[in-house]
N, C-alpha and C positions, 0 to 999 in steps of 0.2 A: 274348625272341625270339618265343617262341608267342603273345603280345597283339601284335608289331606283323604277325604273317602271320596272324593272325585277323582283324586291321582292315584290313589289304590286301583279304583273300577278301572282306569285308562292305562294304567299298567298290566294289568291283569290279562284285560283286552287285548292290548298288544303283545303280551307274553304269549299267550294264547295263537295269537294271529302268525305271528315268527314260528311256533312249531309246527304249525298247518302248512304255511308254506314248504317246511324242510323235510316235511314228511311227502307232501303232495309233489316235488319236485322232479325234474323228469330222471328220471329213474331208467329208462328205458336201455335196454344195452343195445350197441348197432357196433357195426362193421366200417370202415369205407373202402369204398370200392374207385379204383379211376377208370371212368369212361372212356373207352379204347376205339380205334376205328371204325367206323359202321356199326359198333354199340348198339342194340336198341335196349329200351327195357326189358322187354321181352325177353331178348339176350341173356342181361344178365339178370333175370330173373330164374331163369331156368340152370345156369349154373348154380344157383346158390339151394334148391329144392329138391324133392322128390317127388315122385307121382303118386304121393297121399294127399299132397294140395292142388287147391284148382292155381293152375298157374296164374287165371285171369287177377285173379283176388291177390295176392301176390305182387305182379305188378300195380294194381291200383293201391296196397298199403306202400307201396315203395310212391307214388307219384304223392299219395296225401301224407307222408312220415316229411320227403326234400320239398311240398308246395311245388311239385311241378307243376305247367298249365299245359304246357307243351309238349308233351314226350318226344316229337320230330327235331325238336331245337338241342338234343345233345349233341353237348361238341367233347373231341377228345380230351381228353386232361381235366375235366369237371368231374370234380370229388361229388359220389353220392352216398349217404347212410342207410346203409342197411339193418335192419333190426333182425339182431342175431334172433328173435322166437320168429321170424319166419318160415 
């Protein structure tokens, strides 16, 4: 009786824990964009905006969305995601 209300509870648990994940999942919609000659971010930051946003902010969810460290190290041809609620 104690191993089948143990595999109940550990079932349950991970029942549980599987929906959390699928729900918590990244969700996030984006774009990609290919980085083009002399690119910066800034660049294509401000194609993708209006001037209701600070463009600074902007660039900086585009560097923390791809983990860039570097924003100087783009090269042409490097796919980056942009998050279409920017």
């Amino acid at each position: 009786m104690k191993k089948i209300t143990f595999l109940f509870i550990a079932l349950v648990l991970l029942c549980g824990w599987g929906v959390n994940a699928s729900v918590s999942g990244d969700s996030v919609q984006y774009d990609v964009v290919t980085v083009e000659e002399n690119d910066t971010l800034w660049d294509i930051a401000a194609r993708r905006v209006d001037n209701t946003k600070d463009i600074r902010q902007v660039v900086y969810d585009i560097e923390q969305f791809n983990h860039i460290t570097n924003p100087g190290q783009l090269e042409p041809g490097m796919k980056i995601k942009i998050p279409v609620d920017l």
